[in-house]
C-alpha positions as CSV (number, residue, x, y, z in Angstrom):
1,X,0.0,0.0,0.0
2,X,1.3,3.5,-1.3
3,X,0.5,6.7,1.8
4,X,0.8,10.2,1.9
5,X,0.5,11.9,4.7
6,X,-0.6,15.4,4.6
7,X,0.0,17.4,7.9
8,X,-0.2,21.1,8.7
9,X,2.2,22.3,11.4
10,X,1.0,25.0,14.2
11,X,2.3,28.4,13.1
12,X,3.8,28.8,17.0
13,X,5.8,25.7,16.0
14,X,7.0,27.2,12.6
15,X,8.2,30.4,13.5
16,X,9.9,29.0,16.1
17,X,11.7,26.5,13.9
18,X,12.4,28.7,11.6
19,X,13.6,31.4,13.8
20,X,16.3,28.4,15.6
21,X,17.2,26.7,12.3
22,X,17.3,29.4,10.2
23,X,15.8,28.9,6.1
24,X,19.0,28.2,4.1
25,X,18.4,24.5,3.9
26,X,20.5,22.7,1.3
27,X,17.0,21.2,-0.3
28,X,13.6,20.2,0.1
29,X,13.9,16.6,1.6
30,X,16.6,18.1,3.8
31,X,14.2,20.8,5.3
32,X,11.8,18.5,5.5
33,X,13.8,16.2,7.3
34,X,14.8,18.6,9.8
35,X,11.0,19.1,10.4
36,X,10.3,15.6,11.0
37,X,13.3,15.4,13.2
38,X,11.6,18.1,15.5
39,X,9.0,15.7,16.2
40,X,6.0,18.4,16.5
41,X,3.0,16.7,16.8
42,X,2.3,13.3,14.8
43,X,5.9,13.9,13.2
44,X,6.7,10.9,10.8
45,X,5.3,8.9,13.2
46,X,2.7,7.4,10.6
47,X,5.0,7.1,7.3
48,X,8.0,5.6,9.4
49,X,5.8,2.5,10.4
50,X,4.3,2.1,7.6
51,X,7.3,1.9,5.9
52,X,8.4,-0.4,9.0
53,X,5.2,-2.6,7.8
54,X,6.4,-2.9,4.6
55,X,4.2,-0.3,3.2
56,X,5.2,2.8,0.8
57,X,4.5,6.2,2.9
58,X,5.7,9.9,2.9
59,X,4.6,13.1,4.6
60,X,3.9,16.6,3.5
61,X,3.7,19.8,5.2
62,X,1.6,21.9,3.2
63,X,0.9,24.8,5.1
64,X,4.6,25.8,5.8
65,X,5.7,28.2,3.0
66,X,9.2,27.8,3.2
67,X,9.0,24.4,2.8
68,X,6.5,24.1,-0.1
69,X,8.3,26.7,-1.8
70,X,11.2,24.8,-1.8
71,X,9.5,22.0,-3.3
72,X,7.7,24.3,-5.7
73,X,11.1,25.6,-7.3
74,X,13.3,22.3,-7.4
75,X,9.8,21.3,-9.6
76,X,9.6,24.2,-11.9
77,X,6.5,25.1,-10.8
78,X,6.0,29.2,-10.4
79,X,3.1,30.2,-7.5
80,X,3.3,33.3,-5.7
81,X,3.0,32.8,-2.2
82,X,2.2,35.6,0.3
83,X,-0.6,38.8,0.4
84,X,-2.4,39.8,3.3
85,X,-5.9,37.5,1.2
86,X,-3.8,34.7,1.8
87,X,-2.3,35.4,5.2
88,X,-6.0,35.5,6.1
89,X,-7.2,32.3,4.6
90,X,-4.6,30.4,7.4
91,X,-6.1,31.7,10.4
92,X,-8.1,29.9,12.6
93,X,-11.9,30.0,11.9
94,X,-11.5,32.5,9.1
95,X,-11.1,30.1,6.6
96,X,-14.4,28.6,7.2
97,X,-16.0,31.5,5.2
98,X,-12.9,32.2,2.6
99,X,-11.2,29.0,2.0
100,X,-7.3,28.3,1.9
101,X,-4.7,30.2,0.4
102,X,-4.4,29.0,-3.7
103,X,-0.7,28.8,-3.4
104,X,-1.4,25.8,-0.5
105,X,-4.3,23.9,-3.0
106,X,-1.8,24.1,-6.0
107,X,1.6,22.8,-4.6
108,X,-0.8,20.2,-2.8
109,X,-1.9,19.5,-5.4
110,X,0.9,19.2,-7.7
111,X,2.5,16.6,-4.8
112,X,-0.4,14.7,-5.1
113,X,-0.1,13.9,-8.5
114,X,3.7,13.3,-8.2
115,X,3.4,10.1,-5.8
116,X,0.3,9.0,-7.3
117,X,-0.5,7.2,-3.8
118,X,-3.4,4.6,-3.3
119,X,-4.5,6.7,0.0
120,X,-4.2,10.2,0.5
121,X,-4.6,10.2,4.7
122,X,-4.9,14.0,5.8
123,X,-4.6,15.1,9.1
124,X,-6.8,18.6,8.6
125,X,-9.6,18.1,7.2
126,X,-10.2,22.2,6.4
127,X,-6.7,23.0,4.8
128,X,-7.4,21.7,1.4
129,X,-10.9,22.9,-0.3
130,X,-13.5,21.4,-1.6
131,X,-13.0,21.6,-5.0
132,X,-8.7,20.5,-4.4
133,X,-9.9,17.2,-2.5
134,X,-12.3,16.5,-5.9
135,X,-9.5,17.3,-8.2
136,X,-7.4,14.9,-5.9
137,X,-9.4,11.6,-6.7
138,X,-7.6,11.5,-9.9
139,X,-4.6,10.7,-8.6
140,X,-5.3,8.3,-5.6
141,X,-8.1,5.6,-5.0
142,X,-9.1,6.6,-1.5
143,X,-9.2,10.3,0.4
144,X,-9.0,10.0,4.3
145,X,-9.4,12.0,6.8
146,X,-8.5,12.1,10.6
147,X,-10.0,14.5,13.1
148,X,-10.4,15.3,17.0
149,X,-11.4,18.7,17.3
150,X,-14.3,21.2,15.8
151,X,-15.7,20.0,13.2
152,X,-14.9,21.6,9.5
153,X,-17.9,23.2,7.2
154,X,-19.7,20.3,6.0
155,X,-18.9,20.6,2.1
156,X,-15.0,19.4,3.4
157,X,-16.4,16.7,5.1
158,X,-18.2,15.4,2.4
159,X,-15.5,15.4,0.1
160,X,-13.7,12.5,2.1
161,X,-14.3,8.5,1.7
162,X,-13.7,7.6,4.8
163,X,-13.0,9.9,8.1
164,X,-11.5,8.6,11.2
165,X,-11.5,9.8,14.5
166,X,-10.3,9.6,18.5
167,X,-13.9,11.0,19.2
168,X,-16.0,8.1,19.8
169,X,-19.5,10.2,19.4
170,X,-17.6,11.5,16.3
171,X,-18.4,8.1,14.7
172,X,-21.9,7.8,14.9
173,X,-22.9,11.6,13.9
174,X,-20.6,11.2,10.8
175,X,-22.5,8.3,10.4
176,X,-25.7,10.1,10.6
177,X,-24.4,12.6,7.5
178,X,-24.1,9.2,5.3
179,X,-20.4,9.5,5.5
180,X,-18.0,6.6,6.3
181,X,-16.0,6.7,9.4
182,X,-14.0,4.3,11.9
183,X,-12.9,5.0,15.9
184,X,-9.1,5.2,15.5
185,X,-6.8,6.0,18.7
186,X,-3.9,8.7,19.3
187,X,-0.3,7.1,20.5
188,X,3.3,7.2,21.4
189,X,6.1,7.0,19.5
190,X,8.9,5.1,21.9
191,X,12.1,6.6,19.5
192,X,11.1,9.8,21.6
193,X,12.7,7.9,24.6
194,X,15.9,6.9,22.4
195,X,16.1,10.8,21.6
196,X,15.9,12.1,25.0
197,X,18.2,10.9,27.2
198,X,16.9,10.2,30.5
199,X,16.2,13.4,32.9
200,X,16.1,14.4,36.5
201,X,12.5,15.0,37.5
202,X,12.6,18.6,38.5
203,X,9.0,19.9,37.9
204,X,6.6,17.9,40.6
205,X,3.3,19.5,38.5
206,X,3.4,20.3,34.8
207,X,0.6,21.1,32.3
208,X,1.6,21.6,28.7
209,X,-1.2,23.1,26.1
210,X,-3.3,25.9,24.9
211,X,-5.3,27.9,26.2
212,X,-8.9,29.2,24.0
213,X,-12.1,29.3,24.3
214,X,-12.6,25.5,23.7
215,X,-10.2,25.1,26.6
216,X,-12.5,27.3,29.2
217,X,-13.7,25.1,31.6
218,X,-10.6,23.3,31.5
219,X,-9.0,26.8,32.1
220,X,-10.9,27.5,35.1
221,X,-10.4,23.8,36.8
222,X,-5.7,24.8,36.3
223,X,-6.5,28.0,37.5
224,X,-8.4,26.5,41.0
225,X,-5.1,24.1,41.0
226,X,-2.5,26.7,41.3
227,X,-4.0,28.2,43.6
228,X,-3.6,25.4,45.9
229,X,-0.1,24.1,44.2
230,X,2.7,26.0,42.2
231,X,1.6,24.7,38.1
232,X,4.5,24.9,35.6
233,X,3.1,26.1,32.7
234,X,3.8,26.0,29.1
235,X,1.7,26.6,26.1
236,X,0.2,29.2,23.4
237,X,-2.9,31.4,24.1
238,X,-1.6,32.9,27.5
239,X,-2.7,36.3,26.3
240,X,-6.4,35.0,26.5
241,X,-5.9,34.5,30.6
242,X,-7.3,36.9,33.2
243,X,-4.2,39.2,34.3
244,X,-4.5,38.3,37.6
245,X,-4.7,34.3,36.7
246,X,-2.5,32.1,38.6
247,X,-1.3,30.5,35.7
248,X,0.7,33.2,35.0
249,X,3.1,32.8,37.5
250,X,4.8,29.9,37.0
251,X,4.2,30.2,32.7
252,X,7.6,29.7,31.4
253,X,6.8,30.3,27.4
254,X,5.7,27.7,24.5
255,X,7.3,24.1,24.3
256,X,7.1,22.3,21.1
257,X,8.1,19.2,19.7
258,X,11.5,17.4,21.4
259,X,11.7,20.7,23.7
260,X,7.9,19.4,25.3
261,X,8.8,15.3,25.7
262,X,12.0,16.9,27.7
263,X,9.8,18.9,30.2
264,X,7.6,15.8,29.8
265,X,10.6,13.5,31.4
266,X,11.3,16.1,33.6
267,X,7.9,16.0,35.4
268,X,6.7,14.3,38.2
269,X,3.0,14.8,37.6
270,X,1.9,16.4,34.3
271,X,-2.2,17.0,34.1
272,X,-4.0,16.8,31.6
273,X,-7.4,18.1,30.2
274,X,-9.7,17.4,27.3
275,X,-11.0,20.3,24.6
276,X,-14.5,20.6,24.7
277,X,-15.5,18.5,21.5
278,X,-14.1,15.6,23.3
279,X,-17.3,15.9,25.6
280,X,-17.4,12.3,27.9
281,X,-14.7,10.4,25.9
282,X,-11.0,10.7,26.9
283,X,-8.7,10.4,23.3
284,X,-5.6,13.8,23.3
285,X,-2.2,13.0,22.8
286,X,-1.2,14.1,26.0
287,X,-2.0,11.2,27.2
288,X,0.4,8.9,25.1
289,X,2.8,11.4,25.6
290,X,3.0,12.2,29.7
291,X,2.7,8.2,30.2
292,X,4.9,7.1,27.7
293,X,7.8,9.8,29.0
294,X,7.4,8.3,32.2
295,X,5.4,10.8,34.2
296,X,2.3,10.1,36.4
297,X,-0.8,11.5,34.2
298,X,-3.3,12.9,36.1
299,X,-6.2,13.3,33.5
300,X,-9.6,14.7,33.7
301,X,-12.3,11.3,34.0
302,X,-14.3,10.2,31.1
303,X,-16.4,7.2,30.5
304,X,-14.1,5.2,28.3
305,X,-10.9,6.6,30.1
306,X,-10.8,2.5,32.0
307,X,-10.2,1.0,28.5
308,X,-7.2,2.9,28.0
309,X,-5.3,2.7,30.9
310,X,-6.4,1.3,34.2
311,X,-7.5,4.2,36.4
312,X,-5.3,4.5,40.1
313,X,-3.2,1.7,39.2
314,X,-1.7,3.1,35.3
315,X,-2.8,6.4,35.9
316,X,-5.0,9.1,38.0
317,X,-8.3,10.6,37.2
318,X,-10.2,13.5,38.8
319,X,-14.1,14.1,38.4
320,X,-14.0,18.1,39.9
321,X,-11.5,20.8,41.0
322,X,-11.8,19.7,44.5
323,X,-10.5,16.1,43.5
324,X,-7.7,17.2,41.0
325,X,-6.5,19.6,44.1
326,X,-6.6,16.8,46.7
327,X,-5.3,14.3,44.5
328,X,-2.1,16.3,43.7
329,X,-1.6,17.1,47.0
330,X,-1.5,13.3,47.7
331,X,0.8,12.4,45.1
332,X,3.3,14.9,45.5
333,X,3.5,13.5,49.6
334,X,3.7,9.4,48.5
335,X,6.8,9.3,45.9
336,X,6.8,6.0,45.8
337,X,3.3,5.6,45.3
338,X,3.4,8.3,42.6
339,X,6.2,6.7,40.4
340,X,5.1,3.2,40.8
341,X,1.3,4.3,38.9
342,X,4.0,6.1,36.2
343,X,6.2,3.4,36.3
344,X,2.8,1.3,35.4
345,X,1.6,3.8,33.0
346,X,4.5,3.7,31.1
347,X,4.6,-0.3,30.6
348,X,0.8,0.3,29.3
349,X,1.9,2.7,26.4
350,X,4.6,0.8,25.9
351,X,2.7,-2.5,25.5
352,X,-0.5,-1.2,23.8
353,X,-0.6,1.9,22.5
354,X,2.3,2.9,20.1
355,X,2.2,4.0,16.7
356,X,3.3,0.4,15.5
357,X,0.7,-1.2,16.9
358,X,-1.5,1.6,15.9
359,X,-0.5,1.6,12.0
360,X,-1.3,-2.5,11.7
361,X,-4.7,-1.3,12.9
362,X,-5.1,1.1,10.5
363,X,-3.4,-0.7,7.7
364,X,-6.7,-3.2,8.6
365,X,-9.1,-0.1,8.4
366,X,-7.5,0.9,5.3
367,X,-7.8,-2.5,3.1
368,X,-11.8,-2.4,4.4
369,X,-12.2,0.5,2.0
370,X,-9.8,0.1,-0.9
């Protein structure tokens, strides 16, 4: 089987990158490389076990410029890139009503047609339109998407074969619209742990993550915690806090990619809290992420939360603020007790959720719909 990934990169992450490494990459593949290497969000987490499978796979970042540029001129193909239309059409929510920028359809595009792949599998299901993903069926036999937040306007949805999804609820209501869709699970990749070496545990509480308005009750329940107990804090969207919030005190700037596993291994307890659209089902990354680095993950409880990882013993839930605050407390008093559930909860990631085991399930989901 023949994949290509197609991933979009938060701007936070980009400019970041960018501003560390510089843009005077020797060639596309190279850049690309380098981007991979960073391991910001699902990295090549998907191709590389696929390709471990024995499967064909490759990933593409479309919505970084300087990266698709690169890949536009070693291919001859001239696109100007830039305007404040454009700069528009990759903001959050805005796009819903004007689309994505034509310079991110057309080298898309163009990719597309180059590897000719039997499944295009794309990870945002708003950053190519319509009328691109149409254009794409000539040049691959199946279009799927994956998805865990807000959905898209419905014309994108409709333009997929198949849509998978962390969100269990998410199944049924797509569903309901007559489109196809499977429950597909989040992981860890364990080469994190061969990058980063192992690290004194110097933060006893740690949250990682964003902060908007799909976050707020999540928000409200950090802020009630550090009142009680200092919070480390790292994330985008702190300029959407109160002033006077208390997670401003201990916010120490944005963490992305290998710079977040590190203050991952460096936590004792890291907590964790679901976006809105997750409503009662427990799916985020941070949950591969904090157990599979080792720390004790303290998330917030949801109904299918016990058939991921068994609650007290792999790792700790809390129902309310007032739970959360007493359970911390009592964690960061019994050590032992604390790294023997992380201890536990990384043996679980380890043993059933990693991207390995993940791709042979989706290779399964895959050959359902060919």
């Amino acid at each position: 089987m023949k994949v290509l990934v197609i991933d979009t990169y938060y701007s936070g992450f980009l400019n970041s990158f960018y501003k560390k490494n510089g843009n005077v990459f020797e060639s596309y593949e190279n850049q690309k490389r380098e981007l991979l290497d960073s391991c910001f969000g699902t990295s090549d987490y998907y191709s590389y076990n696929l390709i471990k499978l024995g499967h064909e796979a490759d990933d593409l970042i479309v919505n970084d410029k300087n990266l698709q540029q690169k890949w536009a001129n070693e291919h001859g193909l001239k696109i100007s890139i830039g305007g404040i239309w454009q700069k528009l059409q990759l903001l959050p929510f805005i796009h819903r009503f004007i689309g994505r920028p034509n310079w991110v359809q057309k080298i898309a595009l163009a990719q597309i047609k180059d590897y000719s792949p039997d499944v295009l599998y794309i990870q945002d299901l708003s950053i190519l339109n319509p009328d691109t993903l149409r254009e794409c069926k000539k040049y691959c036999k199946l279009i799927v998407g994956q998805i865990a937040c807000p959905l898209p306007p419905e014309s994108n949805l409709r333009a997929f074969d198949l849509i998978l999804t962390s969100f269990p609820h998410y199944v049924e209501k797509f569903k309901k619209m007559g489109i196809k869709s499977e429950y597909f699970k989040i992981a860890f990749d364990e080469r994190v742990l061969h990058k980063i070496k192992k690290l004194k545990r110097i933060y006893p509480v740690t949250f990682i993550g964003s902060f908007s308005p799909h976050h707020q009750k999540g928000t409200q329940t950090l802020e009630a915690l550090a009142k009680k107990v200092p919070v480390h804090i790292w994330g985008q969207g702190v300029n959407l806090l109160s002033p006077n919030s208390p997670l401003r005190k201990n916010y120490h700037g944005e963490a992305w990619g290998l710079e977040m596993y590190k203050i991952l291994a460096q936590s004792q307890i890291v907590i964790n809290r679901h976006i809105s659209s997750a409503e009662k089902y427990a799916n985020n990354m941070r949950l591969y992420e904090s157990t599979g680095m080792g720390a004790m993950l303290v998330t917030d409880h949801k109904v299918n939360l016990s058939k991921l990882y068994e609650p007290d013993q792999e790792i700790i839930s809390y129902k309310n603020t007032q739970e959360l605050i007493e359970k911390v407390s009592f964690y960061l008093k019994n050590n032992n007790t604390r790294e023997e559930i992380a201890k536990n909860g990384q043996k679980r990631t380890l043993t059933d959720h990693t991207y390995k085991i993940r791709m042979k399930e989706l290779i399964n989901i895959l050959n359902k719909y060919l």
